[in-house]
GUBALO-980716 format. One record per residue (C-alpha): residue number from 1; x, y, z. Coordinates in nm, 3 decimals. Layout:
# residues N
n NUM, east X, north Y, up Z .
...
***
This chain:
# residues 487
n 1, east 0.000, north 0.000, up 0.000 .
n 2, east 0.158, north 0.319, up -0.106 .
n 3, east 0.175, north 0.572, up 0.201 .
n 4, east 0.131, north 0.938, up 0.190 .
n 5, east 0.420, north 1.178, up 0.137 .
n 6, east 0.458, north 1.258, up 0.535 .
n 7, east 0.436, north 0.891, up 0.602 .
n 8, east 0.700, north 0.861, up 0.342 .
n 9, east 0.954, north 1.033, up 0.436 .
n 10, east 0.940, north 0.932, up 0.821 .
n 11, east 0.987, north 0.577, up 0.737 .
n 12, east 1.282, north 0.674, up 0.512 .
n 13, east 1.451, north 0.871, up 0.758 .
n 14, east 1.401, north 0.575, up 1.028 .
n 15, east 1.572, north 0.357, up 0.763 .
n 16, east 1.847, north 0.599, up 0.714 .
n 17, east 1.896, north 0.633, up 1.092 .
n 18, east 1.917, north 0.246, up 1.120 .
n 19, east 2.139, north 0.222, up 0.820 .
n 20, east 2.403, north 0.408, up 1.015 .
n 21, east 2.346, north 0.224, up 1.327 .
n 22, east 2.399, north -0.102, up 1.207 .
n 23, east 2.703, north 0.013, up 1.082 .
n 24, east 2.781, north 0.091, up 1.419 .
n 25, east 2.725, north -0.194, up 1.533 .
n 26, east 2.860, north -0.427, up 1.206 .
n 27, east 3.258, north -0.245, up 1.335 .
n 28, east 3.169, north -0.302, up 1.716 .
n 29, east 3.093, north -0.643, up 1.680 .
n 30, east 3.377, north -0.719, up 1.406 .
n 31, east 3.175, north -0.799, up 1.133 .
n 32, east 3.388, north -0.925, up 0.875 .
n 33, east 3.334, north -0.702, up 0.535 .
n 34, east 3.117, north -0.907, up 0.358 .
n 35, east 2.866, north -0.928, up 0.632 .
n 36, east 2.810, north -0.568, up 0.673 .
n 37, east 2.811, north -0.568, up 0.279 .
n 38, east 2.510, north -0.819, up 0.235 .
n 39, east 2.340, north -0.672, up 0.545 .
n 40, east 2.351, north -0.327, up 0.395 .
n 41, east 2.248, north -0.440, up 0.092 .
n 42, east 1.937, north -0.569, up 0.218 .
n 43, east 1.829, north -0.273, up 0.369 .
n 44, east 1.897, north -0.050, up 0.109 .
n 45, east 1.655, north -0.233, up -0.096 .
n 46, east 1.406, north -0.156, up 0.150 .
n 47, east 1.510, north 0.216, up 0.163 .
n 48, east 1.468, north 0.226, up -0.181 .
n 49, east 1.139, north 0.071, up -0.205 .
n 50, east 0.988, north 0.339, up 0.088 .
n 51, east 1.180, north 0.620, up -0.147 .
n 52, east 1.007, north 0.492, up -0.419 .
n 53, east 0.671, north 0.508, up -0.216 .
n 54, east 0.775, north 0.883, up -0.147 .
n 55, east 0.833, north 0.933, up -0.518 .
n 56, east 0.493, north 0.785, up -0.585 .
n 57, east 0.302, north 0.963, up -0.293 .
n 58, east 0.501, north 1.304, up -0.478 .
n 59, east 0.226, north 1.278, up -0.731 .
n 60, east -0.122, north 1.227, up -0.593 .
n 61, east -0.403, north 0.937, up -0.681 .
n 62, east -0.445, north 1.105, up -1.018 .
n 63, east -0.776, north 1.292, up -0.977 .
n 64, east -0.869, north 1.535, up -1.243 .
n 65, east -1.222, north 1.575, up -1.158 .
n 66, east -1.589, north 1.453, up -1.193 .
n 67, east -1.450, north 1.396, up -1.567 .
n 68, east -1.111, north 1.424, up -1.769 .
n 69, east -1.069, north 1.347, up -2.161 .
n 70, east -0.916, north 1.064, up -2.335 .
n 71, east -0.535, north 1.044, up -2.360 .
n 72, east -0.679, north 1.087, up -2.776 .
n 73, east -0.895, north 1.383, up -2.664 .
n 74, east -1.203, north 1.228, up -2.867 .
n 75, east -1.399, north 1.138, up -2.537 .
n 76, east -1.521, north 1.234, up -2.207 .
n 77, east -1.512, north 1.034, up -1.940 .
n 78, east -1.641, north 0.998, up -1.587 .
n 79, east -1.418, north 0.916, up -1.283 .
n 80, east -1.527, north 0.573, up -1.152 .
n 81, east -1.633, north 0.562, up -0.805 .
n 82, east -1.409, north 0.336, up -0.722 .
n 83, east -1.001, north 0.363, up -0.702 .
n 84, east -0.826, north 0.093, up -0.858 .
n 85, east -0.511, north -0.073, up -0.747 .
n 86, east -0.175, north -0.104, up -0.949 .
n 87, east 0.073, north -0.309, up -0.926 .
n 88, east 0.414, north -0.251, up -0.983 .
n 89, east 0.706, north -0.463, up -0.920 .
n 90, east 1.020, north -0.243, up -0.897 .
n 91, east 1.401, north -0.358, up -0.825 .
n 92, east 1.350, north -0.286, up -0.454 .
n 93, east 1.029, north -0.531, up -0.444 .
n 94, east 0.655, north -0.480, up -0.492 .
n 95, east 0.416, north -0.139, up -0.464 .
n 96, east 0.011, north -0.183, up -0.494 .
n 97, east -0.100, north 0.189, up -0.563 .
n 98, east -0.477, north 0.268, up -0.533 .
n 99, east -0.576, north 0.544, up -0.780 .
n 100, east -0.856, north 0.731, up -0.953 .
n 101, east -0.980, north 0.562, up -1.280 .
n 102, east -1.213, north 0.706, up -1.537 .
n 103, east -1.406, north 0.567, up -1.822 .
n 104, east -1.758, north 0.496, up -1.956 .
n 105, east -1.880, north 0.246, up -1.599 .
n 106, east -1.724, north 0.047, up -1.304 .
n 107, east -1.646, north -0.302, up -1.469 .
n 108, east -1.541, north -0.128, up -1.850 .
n 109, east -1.191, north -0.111, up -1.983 .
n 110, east -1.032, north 0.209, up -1.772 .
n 111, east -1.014, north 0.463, up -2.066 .
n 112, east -0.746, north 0.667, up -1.845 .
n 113, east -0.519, north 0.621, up -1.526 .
n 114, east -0.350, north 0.998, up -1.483 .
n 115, east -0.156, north 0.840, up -1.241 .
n 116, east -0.004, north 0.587, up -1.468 .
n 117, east 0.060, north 0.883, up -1.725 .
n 118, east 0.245, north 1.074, up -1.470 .
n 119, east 0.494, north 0.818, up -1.335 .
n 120, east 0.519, north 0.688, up -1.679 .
n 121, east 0.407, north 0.290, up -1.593 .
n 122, east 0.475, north 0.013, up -1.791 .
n 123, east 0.176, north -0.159, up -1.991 .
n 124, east 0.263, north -0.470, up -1.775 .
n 125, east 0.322, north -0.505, up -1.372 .
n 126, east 0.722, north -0.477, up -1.398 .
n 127, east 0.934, north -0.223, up -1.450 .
n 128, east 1.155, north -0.123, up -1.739 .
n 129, east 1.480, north -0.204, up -1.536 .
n 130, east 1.370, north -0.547, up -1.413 .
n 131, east 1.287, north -0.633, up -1.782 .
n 132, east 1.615, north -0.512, up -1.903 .
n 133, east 1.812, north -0.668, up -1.623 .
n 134, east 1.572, north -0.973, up -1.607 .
n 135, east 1.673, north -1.049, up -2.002 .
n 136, east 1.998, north -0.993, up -1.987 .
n 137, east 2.063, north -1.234, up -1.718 .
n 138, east 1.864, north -1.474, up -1.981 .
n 139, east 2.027, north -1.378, up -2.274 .
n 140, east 2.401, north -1.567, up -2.152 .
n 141, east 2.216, north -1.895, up -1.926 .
n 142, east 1.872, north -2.035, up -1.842 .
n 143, east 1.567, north -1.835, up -1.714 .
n 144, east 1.611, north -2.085, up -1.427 .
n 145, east 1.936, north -1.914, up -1.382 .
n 146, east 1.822, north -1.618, up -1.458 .
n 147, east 1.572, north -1.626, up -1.198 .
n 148, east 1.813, north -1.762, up -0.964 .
n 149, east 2.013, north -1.453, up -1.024 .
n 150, east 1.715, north -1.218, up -0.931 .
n 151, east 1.675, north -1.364, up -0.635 .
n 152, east 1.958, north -1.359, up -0.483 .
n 153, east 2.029, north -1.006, up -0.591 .
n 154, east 1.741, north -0.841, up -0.514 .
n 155, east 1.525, north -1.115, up -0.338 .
n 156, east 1.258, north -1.142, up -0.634 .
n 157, east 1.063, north -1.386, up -0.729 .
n 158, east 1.053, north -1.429, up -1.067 .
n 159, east 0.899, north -1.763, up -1.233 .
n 160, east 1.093, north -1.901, up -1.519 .
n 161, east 0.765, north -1.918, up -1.765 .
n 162, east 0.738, north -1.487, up -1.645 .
n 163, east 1.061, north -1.474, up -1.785 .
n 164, east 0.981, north -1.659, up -2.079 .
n 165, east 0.671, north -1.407, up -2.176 .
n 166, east 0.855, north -1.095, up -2.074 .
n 167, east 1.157, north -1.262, up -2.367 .
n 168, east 0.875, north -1.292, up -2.595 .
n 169, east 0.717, north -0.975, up -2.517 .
n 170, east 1.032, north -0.801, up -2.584 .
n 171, east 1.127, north -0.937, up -2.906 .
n 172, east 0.778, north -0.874, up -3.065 .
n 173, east 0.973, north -0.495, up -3.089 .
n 174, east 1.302, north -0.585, up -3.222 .
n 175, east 1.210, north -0.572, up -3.570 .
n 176, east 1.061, north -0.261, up -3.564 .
n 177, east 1.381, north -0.102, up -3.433 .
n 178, east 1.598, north -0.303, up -3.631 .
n 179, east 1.393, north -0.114, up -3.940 .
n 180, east 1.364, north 0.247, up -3.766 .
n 181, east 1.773, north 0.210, up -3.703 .
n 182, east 2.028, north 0.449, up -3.831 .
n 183, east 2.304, north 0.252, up -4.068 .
n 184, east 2.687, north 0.325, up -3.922 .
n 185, east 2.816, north 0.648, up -3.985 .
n 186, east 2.994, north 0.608, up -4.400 .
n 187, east 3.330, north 0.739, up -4.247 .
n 188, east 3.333, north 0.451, up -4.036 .
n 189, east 3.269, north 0.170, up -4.319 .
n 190, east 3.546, north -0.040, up -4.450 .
n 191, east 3.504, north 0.026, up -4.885 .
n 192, east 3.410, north -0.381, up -4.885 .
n 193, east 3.065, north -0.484, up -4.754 .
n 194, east 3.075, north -0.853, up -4.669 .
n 195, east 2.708, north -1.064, up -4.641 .
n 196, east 2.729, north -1.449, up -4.567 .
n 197, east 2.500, north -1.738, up -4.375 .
n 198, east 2.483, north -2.041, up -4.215 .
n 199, east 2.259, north -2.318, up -4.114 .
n 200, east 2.264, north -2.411, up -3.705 .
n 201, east 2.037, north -2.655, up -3.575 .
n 202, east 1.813, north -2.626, up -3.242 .
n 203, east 1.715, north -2.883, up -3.004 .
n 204, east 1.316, north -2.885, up -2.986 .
n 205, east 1.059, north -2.933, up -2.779 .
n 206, east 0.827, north -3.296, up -2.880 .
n 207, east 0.445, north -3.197, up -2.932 .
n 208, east 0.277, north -3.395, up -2.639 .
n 209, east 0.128, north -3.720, up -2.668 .
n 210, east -0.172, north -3.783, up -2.567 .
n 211, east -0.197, north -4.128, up -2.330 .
n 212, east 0.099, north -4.318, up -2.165 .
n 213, east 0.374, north -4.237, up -2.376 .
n 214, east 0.534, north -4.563, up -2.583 .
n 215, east 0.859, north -4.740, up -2.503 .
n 216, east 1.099, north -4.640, up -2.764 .
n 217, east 1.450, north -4.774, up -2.779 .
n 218, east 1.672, north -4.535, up -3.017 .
n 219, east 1.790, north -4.690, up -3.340 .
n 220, east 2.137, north -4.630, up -3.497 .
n 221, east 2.239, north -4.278, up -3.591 .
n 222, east 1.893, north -4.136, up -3.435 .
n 223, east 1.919, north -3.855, up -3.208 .
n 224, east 1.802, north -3.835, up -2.874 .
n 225, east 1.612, north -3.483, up -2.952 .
n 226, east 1.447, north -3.322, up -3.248 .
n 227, east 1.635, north -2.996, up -3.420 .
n 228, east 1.481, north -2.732, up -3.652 .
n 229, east 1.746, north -2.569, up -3.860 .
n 230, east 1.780, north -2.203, up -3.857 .
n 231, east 1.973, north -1.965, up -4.081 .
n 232, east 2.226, north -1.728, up -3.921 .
n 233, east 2.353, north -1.441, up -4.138 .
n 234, east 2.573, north -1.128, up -4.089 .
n 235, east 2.639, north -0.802, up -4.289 .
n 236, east 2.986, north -0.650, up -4.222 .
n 237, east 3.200, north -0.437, up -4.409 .
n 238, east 3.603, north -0.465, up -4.395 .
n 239, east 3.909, north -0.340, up -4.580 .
n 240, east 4.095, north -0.495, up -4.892 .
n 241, east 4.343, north -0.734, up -4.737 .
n 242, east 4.520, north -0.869, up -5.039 .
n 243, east 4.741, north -1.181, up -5.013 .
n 244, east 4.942, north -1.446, up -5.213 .
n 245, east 4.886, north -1.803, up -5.215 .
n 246, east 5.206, north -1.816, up -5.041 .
n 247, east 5.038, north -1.608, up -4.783 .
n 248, east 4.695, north -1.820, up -4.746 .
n 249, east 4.935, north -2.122, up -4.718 .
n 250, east 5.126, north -2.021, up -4.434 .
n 251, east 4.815, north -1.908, up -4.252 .
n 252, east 4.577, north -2.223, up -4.263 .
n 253, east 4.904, north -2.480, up -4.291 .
n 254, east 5.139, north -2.352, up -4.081 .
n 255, east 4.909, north -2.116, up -3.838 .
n 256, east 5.160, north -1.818, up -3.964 .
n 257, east 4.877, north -1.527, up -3.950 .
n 258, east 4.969, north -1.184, up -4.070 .
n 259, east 4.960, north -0.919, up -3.813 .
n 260, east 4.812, north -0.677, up -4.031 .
n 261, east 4.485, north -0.859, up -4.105 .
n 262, east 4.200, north -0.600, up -4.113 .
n 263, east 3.877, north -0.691, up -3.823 .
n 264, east 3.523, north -0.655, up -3.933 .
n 265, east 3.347, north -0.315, up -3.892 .
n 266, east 2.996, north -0.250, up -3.756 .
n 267, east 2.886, north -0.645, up -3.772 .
n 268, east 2.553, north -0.707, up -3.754 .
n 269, east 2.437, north -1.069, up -3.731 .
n 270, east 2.125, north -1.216, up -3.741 .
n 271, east 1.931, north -1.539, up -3.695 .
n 272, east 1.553, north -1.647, up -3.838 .
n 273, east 1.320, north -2.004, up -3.865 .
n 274, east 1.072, north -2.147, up -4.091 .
n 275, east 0.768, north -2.025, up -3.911 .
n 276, east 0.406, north -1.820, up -3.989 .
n 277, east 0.434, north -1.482, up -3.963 .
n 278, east 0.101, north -1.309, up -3.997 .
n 279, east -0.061, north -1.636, up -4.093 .
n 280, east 0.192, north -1.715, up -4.398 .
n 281, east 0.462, north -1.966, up -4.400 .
n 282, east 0.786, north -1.799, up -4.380 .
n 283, east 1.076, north -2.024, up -4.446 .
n 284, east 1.424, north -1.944, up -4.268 .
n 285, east 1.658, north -1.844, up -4.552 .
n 286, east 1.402, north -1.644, up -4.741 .
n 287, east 1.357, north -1.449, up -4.365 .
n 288, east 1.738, north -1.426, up -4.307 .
n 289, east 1.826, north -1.303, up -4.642 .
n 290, east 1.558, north -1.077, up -4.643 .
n 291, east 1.671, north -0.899, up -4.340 .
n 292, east 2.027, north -0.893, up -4.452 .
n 293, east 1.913, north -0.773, up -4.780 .
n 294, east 1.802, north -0.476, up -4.621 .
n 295, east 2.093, north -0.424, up -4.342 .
n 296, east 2.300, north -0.405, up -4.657 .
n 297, east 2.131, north -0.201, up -4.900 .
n 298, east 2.095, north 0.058, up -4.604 .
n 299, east 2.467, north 0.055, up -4.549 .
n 300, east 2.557, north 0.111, up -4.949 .
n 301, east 2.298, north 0.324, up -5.068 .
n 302, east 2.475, north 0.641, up -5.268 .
n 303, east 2.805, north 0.438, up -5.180 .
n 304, east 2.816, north 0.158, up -5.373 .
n 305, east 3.097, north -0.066, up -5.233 .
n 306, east 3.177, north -0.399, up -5.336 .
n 307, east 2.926, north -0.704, up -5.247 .
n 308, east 3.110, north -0.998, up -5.136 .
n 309, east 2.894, north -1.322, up -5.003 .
n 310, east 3.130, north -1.595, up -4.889 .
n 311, east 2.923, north -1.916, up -4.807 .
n 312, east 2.983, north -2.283, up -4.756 .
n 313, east 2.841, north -2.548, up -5.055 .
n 314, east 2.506, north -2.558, up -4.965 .
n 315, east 2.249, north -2.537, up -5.290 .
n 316, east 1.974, north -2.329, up -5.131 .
n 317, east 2.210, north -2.051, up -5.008 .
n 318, east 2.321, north -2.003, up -5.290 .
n 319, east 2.008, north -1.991, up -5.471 .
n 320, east 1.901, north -1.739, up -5.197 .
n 321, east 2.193, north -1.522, up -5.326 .
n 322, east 2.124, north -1.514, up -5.688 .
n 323, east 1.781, north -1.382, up -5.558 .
n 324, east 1.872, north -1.102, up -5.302 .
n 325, east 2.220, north -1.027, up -5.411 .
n 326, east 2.279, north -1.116, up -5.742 .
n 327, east 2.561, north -0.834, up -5.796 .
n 328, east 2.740, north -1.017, up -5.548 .
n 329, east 3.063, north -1.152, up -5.590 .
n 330, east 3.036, north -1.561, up -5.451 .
n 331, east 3.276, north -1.702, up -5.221 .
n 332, east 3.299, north -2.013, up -5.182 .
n 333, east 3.456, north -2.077, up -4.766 .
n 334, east 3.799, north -2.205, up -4.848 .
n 335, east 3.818, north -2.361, up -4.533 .
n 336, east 3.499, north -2.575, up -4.613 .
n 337, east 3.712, north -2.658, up -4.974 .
n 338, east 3.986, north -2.787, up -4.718 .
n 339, east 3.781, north -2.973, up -4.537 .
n 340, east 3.695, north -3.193, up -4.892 .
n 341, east 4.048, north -3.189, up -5.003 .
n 342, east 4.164, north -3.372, up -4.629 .
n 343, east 3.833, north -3.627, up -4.700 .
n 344, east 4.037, north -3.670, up -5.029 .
n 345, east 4.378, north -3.704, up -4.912 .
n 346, east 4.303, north -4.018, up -4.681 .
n 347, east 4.166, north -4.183, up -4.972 .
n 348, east 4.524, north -4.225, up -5.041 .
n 349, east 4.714, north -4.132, up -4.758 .
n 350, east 4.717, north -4.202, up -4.407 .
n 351, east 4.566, north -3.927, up -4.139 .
n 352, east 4.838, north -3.724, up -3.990 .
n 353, east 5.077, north -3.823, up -4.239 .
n 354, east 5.324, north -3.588, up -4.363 .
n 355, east 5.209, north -3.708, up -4.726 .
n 356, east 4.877, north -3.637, up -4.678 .
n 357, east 4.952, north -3.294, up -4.592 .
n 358, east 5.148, north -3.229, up -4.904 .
n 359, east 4.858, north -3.329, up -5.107 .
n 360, east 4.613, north -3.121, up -4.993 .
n 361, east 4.904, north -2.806, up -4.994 .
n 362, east 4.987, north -2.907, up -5.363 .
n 363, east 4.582, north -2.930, up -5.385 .
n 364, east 4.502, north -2.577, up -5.245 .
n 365, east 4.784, north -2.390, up -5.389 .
n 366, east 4.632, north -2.489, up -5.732 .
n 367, east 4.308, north -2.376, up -5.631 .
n 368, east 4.454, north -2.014, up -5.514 .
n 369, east 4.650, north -1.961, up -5.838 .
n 370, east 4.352, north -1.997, up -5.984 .
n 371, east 4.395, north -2.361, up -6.170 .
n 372, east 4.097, north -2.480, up -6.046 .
n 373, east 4.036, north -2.722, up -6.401 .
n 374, east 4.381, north -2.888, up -6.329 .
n 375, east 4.285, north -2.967, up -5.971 .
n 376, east 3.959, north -3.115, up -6.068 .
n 377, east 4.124, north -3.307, up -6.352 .
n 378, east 4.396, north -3.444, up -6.157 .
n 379, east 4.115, north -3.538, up -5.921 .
n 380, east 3.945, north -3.758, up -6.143 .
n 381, east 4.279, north -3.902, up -6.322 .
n 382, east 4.363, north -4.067, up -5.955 .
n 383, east 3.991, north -4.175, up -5.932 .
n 384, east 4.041, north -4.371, up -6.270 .
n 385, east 4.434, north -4.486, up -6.196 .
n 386, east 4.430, north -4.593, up -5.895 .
n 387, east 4.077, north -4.803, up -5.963 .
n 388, east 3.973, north -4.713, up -5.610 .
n 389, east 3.645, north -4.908, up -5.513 .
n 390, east 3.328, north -4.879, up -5.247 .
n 391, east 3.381, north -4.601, up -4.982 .
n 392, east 3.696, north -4.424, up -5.101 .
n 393, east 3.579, north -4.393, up -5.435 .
n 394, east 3.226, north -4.290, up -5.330 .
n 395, east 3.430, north -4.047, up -5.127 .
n 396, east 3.678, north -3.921, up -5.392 .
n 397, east 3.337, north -3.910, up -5.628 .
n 398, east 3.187, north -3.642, up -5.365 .
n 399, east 3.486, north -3.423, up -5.377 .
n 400, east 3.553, north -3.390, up -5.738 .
n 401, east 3.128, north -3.299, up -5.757 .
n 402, east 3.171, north -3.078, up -5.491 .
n 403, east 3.435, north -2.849, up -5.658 .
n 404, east 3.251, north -2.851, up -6.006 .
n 405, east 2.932, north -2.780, up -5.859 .
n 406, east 3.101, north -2.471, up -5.688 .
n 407, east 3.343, north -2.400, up -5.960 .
n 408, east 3.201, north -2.031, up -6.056 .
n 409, east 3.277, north -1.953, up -5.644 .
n 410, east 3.614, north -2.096, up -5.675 .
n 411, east 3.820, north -1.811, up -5.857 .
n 412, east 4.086, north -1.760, up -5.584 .
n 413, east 4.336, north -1.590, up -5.776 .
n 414, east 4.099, north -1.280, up -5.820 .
n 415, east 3.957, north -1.285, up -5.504 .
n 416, east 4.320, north -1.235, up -5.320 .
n 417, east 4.432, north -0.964, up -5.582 .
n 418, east 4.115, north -0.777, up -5.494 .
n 419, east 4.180, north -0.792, up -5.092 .
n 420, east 3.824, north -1.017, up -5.053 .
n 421, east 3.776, north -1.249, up -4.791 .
n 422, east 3.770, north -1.590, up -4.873 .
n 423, east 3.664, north -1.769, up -4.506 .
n 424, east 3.352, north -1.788, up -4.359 .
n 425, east 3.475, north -1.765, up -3.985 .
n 426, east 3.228, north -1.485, up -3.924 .
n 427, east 2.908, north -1.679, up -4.038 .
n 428, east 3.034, north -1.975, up -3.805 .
n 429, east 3.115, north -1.769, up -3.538 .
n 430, east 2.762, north -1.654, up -3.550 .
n 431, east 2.657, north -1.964, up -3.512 .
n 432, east 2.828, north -2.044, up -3.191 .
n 433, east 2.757, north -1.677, up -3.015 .
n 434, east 2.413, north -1.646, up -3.161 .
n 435, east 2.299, north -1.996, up -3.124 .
n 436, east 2.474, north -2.259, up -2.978 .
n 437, east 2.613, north -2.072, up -2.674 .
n 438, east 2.241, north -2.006, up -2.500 .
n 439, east 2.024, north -2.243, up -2.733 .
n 440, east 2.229, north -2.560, up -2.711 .
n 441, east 2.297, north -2.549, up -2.375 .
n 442, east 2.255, north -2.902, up -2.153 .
n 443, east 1.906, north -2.998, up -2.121 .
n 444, east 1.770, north -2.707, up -2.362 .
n 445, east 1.441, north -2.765, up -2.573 .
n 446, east 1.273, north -2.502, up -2.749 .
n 447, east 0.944, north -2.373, up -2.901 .
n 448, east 0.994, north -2.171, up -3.236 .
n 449, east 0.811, north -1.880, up -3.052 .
n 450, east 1.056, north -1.907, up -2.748 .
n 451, east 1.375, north -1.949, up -2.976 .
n 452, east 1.327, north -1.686, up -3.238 .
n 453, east 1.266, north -1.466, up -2.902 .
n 454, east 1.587, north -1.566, up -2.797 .
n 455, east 1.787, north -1.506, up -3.120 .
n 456, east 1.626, north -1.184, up -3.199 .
n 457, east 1.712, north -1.050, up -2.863 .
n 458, east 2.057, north -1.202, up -2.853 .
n 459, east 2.161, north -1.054, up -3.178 .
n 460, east 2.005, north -0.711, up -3.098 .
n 461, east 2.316, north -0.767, up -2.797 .
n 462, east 2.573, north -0.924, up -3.020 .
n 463, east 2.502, north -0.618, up -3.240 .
n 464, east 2.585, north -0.394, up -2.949 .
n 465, east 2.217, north -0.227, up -2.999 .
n 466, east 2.129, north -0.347, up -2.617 .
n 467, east 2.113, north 0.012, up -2.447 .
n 468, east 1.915, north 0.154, up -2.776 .
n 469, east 1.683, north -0.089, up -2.784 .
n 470, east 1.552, north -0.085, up -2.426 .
n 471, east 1.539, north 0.360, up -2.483 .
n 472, east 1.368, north 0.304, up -2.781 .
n 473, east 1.091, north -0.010, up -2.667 .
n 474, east 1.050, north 0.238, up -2.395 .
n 475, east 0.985, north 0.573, up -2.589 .
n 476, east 0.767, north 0.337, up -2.830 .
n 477, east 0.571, north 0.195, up -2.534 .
n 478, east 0.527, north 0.494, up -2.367 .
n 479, east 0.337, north 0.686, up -2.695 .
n 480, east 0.130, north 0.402, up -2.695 .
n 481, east 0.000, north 0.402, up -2.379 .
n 482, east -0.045, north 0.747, up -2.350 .
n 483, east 0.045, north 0.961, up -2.660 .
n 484, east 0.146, north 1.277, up -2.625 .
n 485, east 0.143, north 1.273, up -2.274 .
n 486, east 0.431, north 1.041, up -2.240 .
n 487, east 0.696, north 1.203, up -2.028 .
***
């Protein structure tokens, strides 16, 4: 029950007084530092809540009068006889404020609380800085961890399906801000903007069964959980780093990197699933590319840099790129193309062996010096002279497909003379930061709501958008609820 201002401000002063005092009496006793640190603590989240009462108190019940107009100004309407309580859970714990009401009768939707409009409420019962602090808690481990966090903190209670609506809640405003949002200042831009995706799986929840659910014993190769792919994608831009073979070969062979190598600037990343989105089937590559589609034409409009997409084999990402970014130039991940030329080299050479590893460096320098046709030739000479049969042919088969299927991506040679980047690392990293750091944790099953709540608000903190997102789901929420009027 919220007290009066006089009330108030007693009660605080009390608290002050025995603030001191048990400071007092922490040193007199020899408390150890900790003690009088958690002690203190504790009461200075009840000061805080009786300030808050004062702060409240400040500002009256909210009575305008026998009647007041909409927060619109397109109706009159009556005060209700009644007051009506509020709730309001605030870091220092819990308020229930009784205030005047209006609209058309007593059991109606309240047209207007002047009360709320003054001390700027939330639409739900908690308060800005519990949401923010509540979700980023979430955001690195488990709402049960989360809530865990909460109370020990600030001696909350918080339900781990409250923080799961308040994540949902949130996220349902990411997209508009990621629209409304300013692209990164032109001086700041490397002259090379850089798009590229990934797939990432996610453990899901099973639908429930209805009746006693069937004894099941897992087959071979058959997971113990279900996964829905999603599509991670990131827009960055970068400057020319240009290399030799020489150069590419010391770093991926010999872990020789160059000291000069230029970091990505302003990356944005990203993260979507096949779901409905206003009733219409949405699939997850269409949704990612879209939204990199327009992170990137945002960032190069009246510049127009250099498109690069570098991208692993798969089919469909590619045909996602001839739709939204067909002036792109394709990439395909060399270190994906390494990854086929070691399946290769143990067709013939033993893992580890010092052989092996002088094919695939004879291999991939071809490949970099642009003799991609002799690679793929030699390739299939080997496949017909050394008559290899059942799994090492089917293997050596998949390799020499692999490379003609991405052959047009495979132009090396220009790529390094232009400074492009020719690894995927960023796409991948995505992956793990976006994805499999919060979504794959031990035990974790999903929803698609639930994880495309997570992702979106993940990225928005990847992105470094945290702090303008809250200010700007605030400012948003705010005009809603009461227009003009919103402090």
């Amino acid at each position: 029950m919220i007290m009066n201002q006089e009330q108030a401000l007693l009660k605080a002063q009390v608290q002050l007084n025995q603030l001191i005092e048990s400071v007092h009496s922490a040193a007199a006793a020899a408390w150890r530092i900790h003690q009088v640190e958690r002690d203190l603590m504790a009461q200075l989240l009840d000061l805080g809540l009786t300030l808050l009462n004062l702060f409240i108190a400040h500002h009256g019940d909210g009575d305008l009068g026998t009647t007041a107009g909409t927060v619109d100004g397109r109706t009159v309407v009556q005060r209700l006889p009644q007051k009506h309580d509020r709730r309001y859970v605030a870091i220092f714990g819990e308020l229930t404020s009784p205030r005047v009401v209006y609209g058309t009768r007593e059991g109606q939707r309240i047209e207007r609380a002047p009360l709320d409009e003054s001390l700027g409420l939330p639409g739900g019962d908690f308060s800005y800085v519990i949401e923010d602090w509540a979700q980023r808690f979430g955001l690195k481990g488990s709402f049960a961890e989360a809530a865990e966090s909460l109370q020990t903190l600030l001696r909350l209670r918080l339900g781990v399906h409250t923080l799961e609506r308040m994540s949902q809640e949130m996220a349902g405003s990411v997209v508009p801000f990621r629209e409304a949002i300013e692209p990164p200042p032109a001086v700041d831009e490397g002259p090379i903007l850089v798009v590229t995706a990934d797939g990432k799986g996610i453990p899901m929840r099973r639908p429930p069964q209805e009746g006693p659910k069937p004894h099941h014993r897992r087959t071979k190769g058959e997971k113990a959980n279900k996964k829905q792919m999603a599509c991670v994608g990131a827009v960055y831009s970068i400057k020319p780093f240009v290399r030799t073979p020489n150069d590419v070969l010391d770093e991926v062979l010999r872990d020789r990197c160059s000291d000069d190598r230029p970091e990505p600037t302003h990356k944005h990343v990203w993260a979507e699933m096949s779901r409905d989105i206003e009733g219409k089937p949405i699939g997850a590559k269409d949704a990612i590319f879209c939204a990199l589609f327009q992170d990137l034409t945002l960032r190069n409009v009246g510049h127009d840099r250099p498109v690069v997409c570098v991208m692993d084999g798969e089919r469909a990402l590619w045909e996602a790129q001839r739709v939204y970014f067909p002036e792109a130039v394709g990439i395909l991940d060399l270190f994906h193309v390494m990854e086929r030329l070691w399946t290769a080299a143990h067709c013939f050479h033993a893992e580890g062996s010092d052989d092996a590893e002088a094919f695939v460096a004879d291999r991939l320098r071809g490949l970099l010096e642009g003799r991609v046709g002799y690679v793929i030739g030699g390739l299939r000479q080997r496949l017909a002279k050394h008559q290899l049969k059942g799994s090492r042919r089917k293997t050596l088969t998949s390799v020499i497909t692999y490379l003609e299927n991405n052959r047009e991506h495979l132009r090396y040679d220009e790529y390094l003379k232009a400074g492009y980047p020719i690894g995927s690392g960023v796409a991948e990293g995505a992956c793990r930061h976006l994805v499999k750091d919060r979504l794959e944790q031990t035990g974790m099953r999903w929803t698609v709501s639930g994880a495309q709540a997570m992702r979106h608000l993940r990225a928005t903190y990847l992105n470094d958008q945290w702090d303008d997102f809250i200010e700007k789901r605030i400012d948003c929420e705010q005009t809603r609820l009461y227009g003009k009027n919103a402090a």
